[in-house]
C-alpha positions in Angstrom: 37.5 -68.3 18.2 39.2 -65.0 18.3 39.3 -63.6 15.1 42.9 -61.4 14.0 44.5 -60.4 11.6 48.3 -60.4 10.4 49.3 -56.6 8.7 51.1 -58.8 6.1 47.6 -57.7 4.4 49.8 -54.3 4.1 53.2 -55.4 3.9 53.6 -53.3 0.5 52.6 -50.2 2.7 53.9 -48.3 6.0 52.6 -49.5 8.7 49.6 -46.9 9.8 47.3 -46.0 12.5 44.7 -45.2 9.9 45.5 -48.5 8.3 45.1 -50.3 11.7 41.6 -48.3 12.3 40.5 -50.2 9.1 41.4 -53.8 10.2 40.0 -53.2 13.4 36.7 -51.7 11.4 36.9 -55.4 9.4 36.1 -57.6 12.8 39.8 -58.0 13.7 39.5 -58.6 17.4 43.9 -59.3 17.8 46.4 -58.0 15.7 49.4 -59.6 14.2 52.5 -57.6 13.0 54.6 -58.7 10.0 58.2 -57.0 11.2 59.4 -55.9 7.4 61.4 -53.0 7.8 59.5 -51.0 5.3 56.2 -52.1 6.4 56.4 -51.9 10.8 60.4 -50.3 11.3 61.2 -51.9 14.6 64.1 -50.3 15.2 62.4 -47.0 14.7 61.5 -45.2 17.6 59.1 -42.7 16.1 56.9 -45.3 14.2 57.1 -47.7 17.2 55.5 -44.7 19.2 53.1 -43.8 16.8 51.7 -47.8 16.6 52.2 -48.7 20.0 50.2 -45.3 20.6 47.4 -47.0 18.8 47.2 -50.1 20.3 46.9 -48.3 23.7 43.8 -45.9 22.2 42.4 -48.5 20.3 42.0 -51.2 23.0 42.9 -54.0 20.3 45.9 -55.9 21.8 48.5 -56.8 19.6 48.8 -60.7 19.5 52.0 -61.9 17.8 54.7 -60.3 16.1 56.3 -62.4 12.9 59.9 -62.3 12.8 61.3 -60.5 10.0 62.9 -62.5 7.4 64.9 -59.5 6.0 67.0 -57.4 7.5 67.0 -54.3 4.6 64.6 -51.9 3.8 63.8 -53.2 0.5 61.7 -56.4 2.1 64.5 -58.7 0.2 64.9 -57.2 -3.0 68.4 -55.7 -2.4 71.8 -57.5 -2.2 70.8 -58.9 1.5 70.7 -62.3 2.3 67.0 -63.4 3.7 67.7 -63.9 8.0 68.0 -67.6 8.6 68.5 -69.0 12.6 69.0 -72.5 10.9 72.4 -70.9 9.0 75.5 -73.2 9.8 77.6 -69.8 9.2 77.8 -68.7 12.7 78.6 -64.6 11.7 75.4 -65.6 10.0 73.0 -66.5 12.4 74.2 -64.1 15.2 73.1 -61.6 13.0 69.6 -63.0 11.7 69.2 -63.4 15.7 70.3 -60.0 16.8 68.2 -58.7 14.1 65.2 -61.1 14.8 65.6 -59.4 18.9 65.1 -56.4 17.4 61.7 -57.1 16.8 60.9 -58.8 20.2 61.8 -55.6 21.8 58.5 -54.2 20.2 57.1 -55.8 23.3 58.9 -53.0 25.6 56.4 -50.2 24.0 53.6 -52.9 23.0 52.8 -55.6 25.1 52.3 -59.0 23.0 52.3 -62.7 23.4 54.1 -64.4 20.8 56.7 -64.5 18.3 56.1 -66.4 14.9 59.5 -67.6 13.8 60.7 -69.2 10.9 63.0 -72.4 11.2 65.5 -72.2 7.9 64.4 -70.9 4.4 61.4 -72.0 2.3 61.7 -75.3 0.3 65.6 -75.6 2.4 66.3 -79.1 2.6 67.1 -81.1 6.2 70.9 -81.3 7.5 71.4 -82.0 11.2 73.8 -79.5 11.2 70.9 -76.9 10.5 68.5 -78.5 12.7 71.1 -78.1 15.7 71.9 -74.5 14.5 68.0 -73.8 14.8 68.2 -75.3 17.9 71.3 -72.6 19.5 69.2 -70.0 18.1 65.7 -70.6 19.6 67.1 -71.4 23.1 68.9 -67.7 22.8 65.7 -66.0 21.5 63.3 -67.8 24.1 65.7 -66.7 26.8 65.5 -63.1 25.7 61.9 -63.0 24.8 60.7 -64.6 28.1 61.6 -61.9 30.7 59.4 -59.5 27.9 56.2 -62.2 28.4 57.1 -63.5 24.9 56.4 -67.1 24.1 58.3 -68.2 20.6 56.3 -70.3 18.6 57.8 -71.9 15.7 55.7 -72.2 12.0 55.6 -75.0 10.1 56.5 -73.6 6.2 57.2 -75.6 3.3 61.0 -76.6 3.7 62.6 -80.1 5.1 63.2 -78.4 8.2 59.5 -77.5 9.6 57.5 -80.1 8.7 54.7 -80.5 11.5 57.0 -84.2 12.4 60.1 -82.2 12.9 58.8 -79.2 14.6 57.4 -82.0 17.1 61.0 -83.5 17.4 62.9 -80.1 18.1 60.2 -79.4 20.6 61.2 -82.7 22.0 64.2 -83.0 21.9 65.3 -79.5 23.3 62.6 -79.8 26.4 61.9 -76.4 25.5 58.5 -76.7 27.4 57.4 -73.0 26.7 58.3 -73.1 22.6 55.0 -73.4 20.7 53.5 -73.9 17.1 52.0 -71.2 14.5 50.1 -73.2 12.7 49.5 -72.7 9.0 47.0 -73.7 7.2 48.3 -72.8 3.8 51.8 -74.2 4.5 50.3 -77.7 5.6 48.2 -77.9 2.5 50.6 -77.5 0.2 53.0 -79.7 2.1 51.0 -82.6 2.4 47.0 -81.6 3.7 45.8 -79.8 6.7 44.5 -82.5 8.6 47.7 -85.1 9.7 49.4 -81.6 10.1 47.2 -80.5 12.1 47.2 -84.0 14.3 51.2 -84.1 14.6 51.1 -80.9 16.2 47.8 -80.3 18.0 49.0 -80.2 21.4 51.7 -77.2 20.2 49.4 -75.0 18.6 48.6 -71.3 20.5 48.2 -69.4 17.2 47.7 -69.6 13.6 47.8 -68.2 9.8 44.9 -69.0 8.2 44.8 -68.4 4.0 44.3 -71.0 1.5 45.9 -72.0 -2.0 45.5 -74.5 -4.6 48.3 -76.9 -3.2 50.5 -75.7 -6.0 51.4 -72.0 -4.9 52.1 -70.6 -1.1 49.5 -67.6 -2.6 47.9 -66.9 0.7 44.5 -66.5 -0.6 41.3 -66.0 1.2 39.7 -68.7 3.0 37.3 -70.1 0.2 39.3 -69.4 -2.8 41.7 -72.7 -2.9 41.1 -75.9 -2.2 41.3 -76.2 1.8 38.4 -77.9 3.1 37.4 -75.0 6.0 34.2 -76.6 7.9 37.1 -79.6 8.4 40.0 -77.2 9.3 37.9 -75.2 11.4 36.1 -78.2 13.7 40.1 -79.7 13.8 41.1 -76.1 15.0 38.3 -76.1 17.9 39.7 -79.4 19.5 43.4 -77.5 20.0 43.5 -77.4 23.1 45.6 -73.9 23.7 42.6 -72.6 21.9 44.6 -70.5 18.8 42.7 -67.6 17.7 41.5 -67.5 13.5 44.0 -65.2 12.5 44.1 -64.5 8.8 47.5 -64.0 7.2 46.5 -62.6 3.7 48.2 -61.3 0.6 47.0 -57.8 -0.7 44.9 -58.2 -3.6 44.5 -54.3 -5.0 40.9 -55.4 -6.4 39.5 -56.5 -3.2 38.1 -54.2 -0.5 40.0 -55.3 2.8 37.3 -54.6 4.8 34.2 -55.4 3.6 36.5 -58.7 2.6 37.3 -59.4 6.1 33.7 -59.2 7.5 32.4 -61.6 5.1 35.2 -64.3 5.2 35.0 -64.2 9.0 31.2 -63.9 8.7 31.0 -66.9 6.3 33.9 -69.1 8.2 31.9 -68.2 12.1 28.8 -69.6 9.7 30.3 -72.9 8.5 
């Protein structure tokens, strides 16, 4: 399996070249972007050239981009409401989608495949209202993201909206034939276990975030430190049959070295 890397590693920090170099040093062969404001600005054109100026050196492609799920440059801790295409508030949702376009329009300076997007708001409970809502909202951002070669895929997260049964059902039920699955490893752990997830929504899946937890807390640990069973979760991954890369989606822990980290978990998991 491909083995990537989300920069959500470095959400804390600006996104830099030097920062890339060591990713790419750890055995990241893809990279994924987490589009925070104060982490990758989107909308900046001098940091979007000075990344996308990487990525052409570098010869890593850029894989996916995550959708941002603030619009400030605080990462959420101002006044702003978090972005949400499952809002029922329609001044609401045209903005989380205009802001969520921003980000797609990374793929003008870098080329990538998919964008990881969120279907309501962690823990939100279900409301047909929402679901429908979601459902405006992806058919407008798959319509602008496809003439850039940009495939949405949809996560499952721990709300009533994105479990892996529902994500199947919007798929379904909007015949949106080119909308895929991200799918997370922590997120179905904590939400039920890795495996039936995994089986509702095999034949979606063309990426994932891989971290594990202790069912209790969406802590995004290294694979090994929770309770996910890995040689399991990685044989399941192997029979998808988009063939998703391993692509780590990590929080920073200060008293770990990224990079010698990264070589050993995807030594160890390539080993299981």
């Amino acid at each position: 399996m491909l083995r990537a890397i989300s920069t959500y590693i470095l959400v804390k920090e600006r996104l830099k070249p030097a920062w890339l170099d060591k990713l790419a040093g750890g055995g990241a062969e893809a990279i994924e972007i987490f589009a925070a404001r104060p982490h990758m600005d989107y909308a900046n054109r001098q940091h979007v050239r000075e990344i996308a100026d990487w990525f052409r050196a570098s010869g890593v492609p850029l894989h996916s981009v995550h959708a941002p799920l603030f619009s400030d440059y605080e990462g959420g801790r101002s006044s702003s409401a978090p972005i949400n295409i499952a809002s029922t508030d329609r001044a609401s949702r045209i903005a989380a989608m205009d802001e969520t376009k921003r980000s797609i329009e990374l793929a003008e300076h870098i080329p990538f495949r998919f964008l990881v997007q969120h279907i309501g708001l962690p823990n939100e409970a279900f409301h047909e209202r929402k679901f429908e809502a979601a459902m405006t909202s992806v058919e407008h951002l798959r319509a602008f993201a496809r003439p850039l070669g940009v495939r949405v895929l949809v996560e499952n997260i721990p709300n009533e909206l994105s479990t892996p049964d529902r994500l199947v059902e919007f798929i379904r039920t909007t015949h949106f034939d080119d909308v895929g699955v991200c799918f997370d490893t922590g997120h179905a752990n904590m939400m039920s276990d890795v495996r039936p997830a995994f089986e509702a929504l095999k034949h979606y899946i063309y990426s994932t975030h891989v971290h594990d937890n202790d069912k209790k807390k969406d802590s995004h640990l290294w694979p090994g430190e929770g309770s996910i069973d890995w040689k399991q979760t990685l044989d399941l991954l192997s029979q998808a049959p988009h063939q998703p890369p391993l692509l780590l989606e990590i929080e920073e822990n200060e008293k770990v070295n990224t990079v010698e980290k990264m070589s050993e978990v995807f030594g160890s998991l390539a080993a299981v």
